[in-house]
N, C-alpha and C positions, 0 to 999 in steps of 0.2 A: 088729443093724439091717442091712437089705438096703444095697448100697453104689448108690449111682448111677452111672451110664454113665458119667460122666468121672470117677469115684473109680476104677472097672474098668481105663477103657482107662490110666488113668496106674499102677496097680499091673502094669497088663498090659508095660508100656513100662519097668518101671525100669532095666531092660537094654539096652545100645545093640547088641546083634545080635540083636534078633529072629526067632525060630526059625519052624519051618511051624507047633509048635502053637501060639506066641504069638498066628499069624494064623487057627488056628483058632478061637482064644478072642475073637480082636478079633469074628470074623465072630455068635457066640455072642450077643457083650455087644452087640452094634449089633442084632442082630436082638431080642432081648429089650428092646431101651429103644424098641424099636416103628418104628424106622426102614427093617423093612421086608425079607423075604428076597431080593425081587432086587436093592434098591438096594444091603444090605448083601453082599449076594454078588459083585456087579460091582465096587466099592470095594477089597472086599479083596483080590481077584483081580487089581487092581493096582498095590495095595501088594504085596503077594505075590511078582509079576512085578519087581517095581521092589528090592525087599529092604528100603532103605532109601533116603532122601534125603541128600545132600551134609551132612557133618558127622556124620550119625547121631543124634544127640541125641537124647532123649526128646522135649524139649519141636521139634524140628527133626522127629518122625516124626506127633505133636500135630496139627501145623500143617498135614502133608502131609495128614492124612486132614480136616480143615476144607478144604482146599483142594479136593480133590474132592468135598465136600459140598456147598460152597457155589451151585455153579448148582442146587441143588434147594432152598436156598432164599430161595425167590421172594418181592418183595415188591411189593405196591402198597399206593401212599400214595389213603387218601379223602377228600376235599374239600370241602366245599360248596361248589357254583355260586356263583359274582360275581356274576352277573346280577341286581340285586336282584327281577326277576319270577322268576326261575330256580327251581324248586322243585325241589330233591335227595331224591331217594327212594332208602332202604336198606330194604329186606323181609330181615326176620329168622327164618334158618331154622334146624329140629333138631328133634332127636329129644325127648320128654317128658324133660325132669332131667335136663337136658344145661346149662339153669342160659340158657334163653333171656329170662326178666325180666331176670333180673338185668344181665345182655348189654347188653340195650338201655337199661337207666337206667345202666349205667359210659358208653356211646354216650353219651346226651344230657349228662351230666356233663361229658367230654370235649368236647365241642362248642360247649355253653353258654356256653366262656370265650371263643371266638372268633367267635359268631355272634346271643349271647344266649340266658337264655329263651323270649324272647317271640316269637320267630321258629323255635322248634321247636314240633313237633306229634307226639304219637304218636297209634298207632291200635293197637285193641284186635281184632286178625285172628284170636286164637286162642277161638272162640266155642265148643268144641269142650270141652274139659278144664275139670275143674271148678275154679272159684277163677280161671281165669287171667284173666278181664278184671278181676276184683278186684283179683289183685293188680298187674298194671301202672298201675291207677287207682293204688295207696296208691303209687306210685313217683312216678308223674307229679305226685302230689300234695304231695310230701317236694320231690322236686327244683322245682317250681314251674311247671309246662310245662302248659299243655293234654292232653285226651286225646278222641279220639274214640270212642265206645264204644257199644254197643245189647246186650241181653239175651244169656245161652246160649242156643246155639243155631240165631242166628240166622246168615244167609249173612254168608261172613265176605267173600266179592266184593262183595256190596250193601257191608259196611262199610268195604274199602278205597276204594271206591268216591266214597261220602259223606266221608271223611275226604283223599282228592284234590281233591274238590271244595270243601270247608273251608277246607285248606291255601292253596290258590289263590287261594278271594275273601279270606282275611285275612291273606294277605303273606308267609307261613310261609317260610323257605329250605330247611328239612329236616321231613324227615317220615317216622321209623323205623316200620315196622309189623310186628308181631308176628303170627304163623302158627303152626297147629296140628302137632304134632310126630308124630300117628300116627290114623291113622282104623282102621276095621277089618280092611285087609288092603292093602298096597302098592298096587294099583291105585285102590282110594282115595283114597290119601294122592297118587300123579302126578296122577290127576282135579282134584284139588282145588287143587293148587297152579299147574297148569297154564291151570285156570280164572281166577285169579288174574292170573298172569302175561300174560294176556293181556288182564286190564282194565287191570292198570299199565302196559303198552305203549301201550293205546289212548289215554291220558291224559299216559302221561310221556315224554320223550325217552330214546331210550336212553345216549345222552351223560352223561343226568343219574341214570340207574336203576340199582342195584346191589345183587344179592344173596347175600347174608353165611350162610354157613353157620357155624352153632359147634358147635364139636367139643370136647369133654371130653379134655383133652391125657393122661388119665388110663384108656383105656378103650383102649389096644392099637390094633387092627388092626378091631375094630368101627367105630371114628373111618372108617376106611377104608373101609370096607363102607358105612357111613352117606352119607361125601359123591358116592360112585357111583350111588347111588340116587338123592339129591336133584341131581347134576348131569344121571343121564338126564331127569330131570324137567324141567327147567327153566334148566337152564344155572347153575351157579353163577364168582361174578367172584372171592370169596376167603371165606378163613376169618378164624374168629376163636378162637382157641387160648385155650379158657377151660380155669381150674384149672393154669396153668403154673407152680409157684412152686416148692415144695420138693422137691418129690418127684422130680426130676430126669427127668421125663417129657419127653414134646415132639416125641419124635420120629417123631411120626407125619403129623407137617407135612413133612416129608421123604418120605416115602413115597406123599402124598398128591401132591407137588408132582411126584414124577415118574413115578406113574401116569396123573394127572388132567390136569399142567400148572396145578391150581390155586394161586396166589399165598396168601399170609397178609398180611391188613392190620393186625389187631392182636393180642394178645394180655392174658387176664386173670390178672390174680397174685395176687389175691385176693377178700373179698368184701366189700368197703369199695367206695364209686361212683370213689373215683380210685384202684381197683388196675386200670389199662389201662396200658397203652402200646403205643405205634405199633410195628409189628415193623421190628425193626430184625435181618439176617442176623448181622453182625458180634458181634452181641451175643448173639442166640438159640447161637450155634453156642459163643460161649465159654460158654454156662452149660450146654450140654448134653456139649457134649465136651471144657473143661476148658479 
């Protein structure tokens, strides 16, 4: 069985003088748990420089390389507006099977306890792939929430659209809307979302508008390549690190954070409605690097 990045860096570490290959290996295992060649290159380069931290200790050289992780990663907390007219819009982006229903019904689960159902709304934006307004419908239907929806095919603008204006006359405080993950060729897919983007602007405050990219913590350096795309597109505000559980993956929220400067708001740990939780750095970094 493959070991995990912090099974690595602690077998890498059981020695308190760390040699040049140890730091070869560190730079190895960092780069392969997807954290990235330059992040991981800059890191080690000053451990490297440095040798070791006061004491030496395993768990004292552990701590030093968290330490220089940590400003990449970034976090921001999501809210819903006070205001009780305030209506909070999350637009949910990614690539096809990247596990974007499921995204948004762990969302409204999480949300549900501090804001109700009855004041969520989704919308069915992804009119594009087959099945998908279906199945966010059997979601919304399970969890107990309304949903806005119209046929395949149809503009998925008209339908965030109509689902703004819903939200609005019936009180909603939140309102997630799901988006298509790939059209026929990247210039499609910026058109369309771009289109988009600029009906939720005309409608929302940008105070209250946030769009969530999810990324499969499980997919390397494509996670990478994916949120570059969708942030030329349309700006994105953070991820959501779905698939983060066992496999000791993740580390591509690090690579993203200090490419992009994109933050992580939550992360999914499994496929149950309440495997979410709020990212938390402290905790991301001790399950990834030990």
């Amino acid at each position: 069985m493959k070991k995990t990045l912090s099974e690595r860096i602690r077998a890498l570490f059981s020695s308190s003088t760390p040699s040049d290959e140890t730091f070869d290996e560190l730079e190895d295992a960092l780069i392969e748990g997807d954290v990235g060649v330059r992040l991981a290159t800059d890191i080690v380069e000053q451990m490297r420089n440095e040798k070791q931290p006061p004491g030496g200790t395993r768990e004292d050289i552990i701590e030093a390389l968290k330490k220089r992780l940590r400003p990449y990663a970034r976090q921001v907390e999501i809210t819903p507006a006070q205001a009780p007219d305030a209506l909070t819009f999350i637009l949910v982006l990614g690539v096809n099977g990247v596990g974007k229903t499921t995204t948004i019904a762990k969302l409204v689960h999480h949300f549900a306890e501090s804001i109700g159902r009855d004041r969520i709304l989704l919308c069915a934006g992804d009119t594009f792939r087959a099945a998908a307004v279906e199945q966010l419908a059997i979601h919304a239907e399970r969890l107990g929430v309304r949903i806005v929806k119209q046929e395949r095919g149809a503009d998925p603008g008209a339908v965030i659209y109509d689902a703004i204006e819903s939200g609005k006359s019936r009180g909603a405080r939140l309102l997630v809307a799901d988006t298509a993950g790939r059209m026929h060729n990247k210039a499609d897919l910026v058109a369309e979302l771009s289109k988009i983007d600029r009906i939720v602007r005309s409608k929302i405050d940008e105070s209250v508008y946030h769009r969530m990219l999810v990324v499969d913590a499980t997919t390397g350096q494509n996670g990478l390549r994916q949120a570059e795309v969708f942030h030329e597109a349309i700006g994105i505000d953070s991820i959501f690190l779905a698939k983060c559980d066992s496999s000791g993956k993740g580390g591509i929220a690090l690579a993203i954070s200090q490419q992009l400067e994109i933050p992580v708001s939550f992360i999914g740990t499994g496929e149950a409605y309440d495997a979410i939780e709020r990212f938390v750095p402290e905790t991301y970094l001790a399950g990834l690097i030990g």
